[in-house]
C-alpha positions in Angstrom: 179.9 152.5 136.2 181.5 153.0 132.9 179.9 151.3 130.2 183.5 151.0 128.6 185.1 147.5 128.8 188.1 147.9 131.1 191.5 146.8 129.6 194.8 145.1 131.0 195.3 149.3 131.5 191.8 150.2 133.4 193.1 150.7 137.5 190.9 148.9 139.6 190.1 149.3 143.7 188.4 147.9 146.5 184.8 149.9 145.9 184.3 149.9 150.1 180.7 151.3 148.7 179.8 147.9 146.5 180.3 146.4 150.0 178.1 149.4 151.7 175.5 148.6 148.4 175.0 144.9 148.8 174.8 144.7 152.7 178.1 143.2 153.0 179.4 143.1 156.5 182.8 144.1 155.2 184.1 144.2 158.9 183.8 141.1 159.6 185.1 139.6 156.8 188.1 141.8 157.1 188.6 140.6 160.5 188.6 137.0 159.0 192.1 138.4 157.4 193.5 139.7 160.6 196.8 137.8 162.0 196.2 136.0 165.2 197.6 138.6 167.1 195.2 141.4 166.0 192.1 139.1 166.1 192.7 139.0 169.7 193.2 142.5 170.3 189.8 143.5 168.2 187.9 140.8 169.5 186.1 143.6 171.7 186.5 146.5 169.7 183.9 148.7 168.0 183.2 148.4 164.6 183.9 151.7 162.4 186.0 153.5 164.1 188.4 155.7 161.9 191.7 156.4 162.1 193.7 159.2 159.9 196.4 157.5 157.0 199.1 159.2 155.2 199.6 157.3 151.5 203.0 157.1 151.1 202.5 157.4 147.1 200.8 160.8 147.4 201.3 162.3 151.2 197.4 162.8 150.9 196.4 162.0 154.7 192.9 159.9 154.4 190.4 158.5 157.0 190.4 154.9 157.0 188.9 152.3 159.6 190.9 151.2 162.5 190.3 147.9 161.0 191.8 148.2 157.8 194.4 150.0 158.6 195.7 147.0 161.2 195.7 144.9 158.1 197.4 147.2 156.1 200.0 148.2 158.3 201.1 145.2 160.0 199.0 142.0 159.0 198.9 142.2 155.5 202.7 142.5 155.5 202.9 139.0 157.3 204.7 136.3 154.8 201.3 133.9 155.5 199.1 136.7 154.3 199.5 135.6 151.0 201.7 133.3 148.9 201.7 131.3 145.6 198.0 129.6 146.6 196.2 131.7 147.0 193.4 132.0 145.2 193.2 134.9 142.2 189.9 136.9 143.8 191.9 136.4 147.1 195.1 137.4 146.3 194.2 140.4 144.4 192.3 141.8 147.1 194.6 140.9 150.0 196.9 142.8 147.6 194.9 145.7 147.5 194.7 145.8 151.0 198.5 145.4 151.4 199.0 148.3 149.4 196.5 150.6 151.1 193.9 150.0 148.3 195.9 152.3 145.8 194.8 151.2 142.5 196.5 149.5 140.7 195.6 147.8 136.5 195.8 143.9 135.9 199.1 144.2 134.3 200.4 145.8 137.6 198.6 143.0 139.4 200.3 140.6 137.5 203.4 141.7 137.5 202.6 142.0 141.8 201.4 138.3 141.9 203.1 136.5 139.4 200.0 135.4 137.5 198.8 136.3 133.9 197.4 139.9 133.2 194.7 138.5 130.9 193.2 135.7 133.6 193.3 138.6 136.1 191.2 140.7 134.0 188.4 138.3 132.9 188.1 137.6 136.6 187.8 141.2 137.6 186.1 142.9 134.4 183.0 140.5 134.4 179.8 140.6 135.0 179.9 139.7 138.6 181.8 142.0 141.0 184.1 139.9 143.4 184.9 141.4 147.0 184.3 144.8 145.6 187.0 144.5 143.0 186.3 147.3 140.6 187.5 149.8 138.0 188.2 153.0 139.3 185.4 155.7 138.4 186.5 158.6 137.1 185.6 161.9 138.8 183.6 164.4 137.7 183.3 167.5 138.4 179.8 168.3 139.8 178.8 171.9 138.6 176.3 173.9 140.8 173.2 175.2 138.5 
């Protein structure tokens, strides 16, 4: 993590990995999300298995679990998935899901959800790391010695 403090600017993600890190069984919760329809059809499905995603933003194609891309293709784009009362943590990461977890700064989240850039930032630049809501690292270059 950067040791910079993220502004209304800094994109944020899902970090899939904080989940991985803290023993978080990420599928299951992300089953909690599924519409009624889907939670019947992956009641006896596998955990894990991937499936291959073109982002509509780049073209890049990207493996993503069967899971999440359920939830991002179809149940995430249900009117219930999210509305006005939702709560911030929530709605920012059902957003992110929405949207194929492109990231996306607190001023696009607010502009997204309606709700003030500045409230969305102290919740997700604390301290504490809710659902995996984090800035985006930057990527560096790892050179061979």
């Amino acid at each position: 993590m950067s040791l910079l403090k993220p502004t209304a600017k800094t994109p944020f993600h899902i970090d899939f990995e904080w989940w991985k890190q803290t023993e978080k069984d990420w599928h299951v919760f992300l089953r909690s999300l599924l519409c009624e329809e889907h939670q019947a059809v992956f009641a006896n499905v596998e955990e894990g298995g991937e499936i291959d995603w073109i982002d509509p933003v780049t073209a890049e194609v990207k493996r993503v679990d069967g899971l999440q891309h359920t939830l991002m293709s179809h149940c995430a784009l249900e009117p219930e998935f999210a509305n006005a009362h939702t709560a911030v943590v929530e709605a920012i990461f059902r957003l992110f899901i929405a949207n194929g977890n492109i990231p996306m700064t607190a001023e696009d989240l607010a502009k997204k959800l309606s709700r003030p850039a500045d409230t969305i930032l102290r919740t997700i630049a604390g301290p504490r790391v809710y659902r995996g809501l984090r800035p985006v690292e930057a990527k560096t270059e790892k050179t061979e010695e």
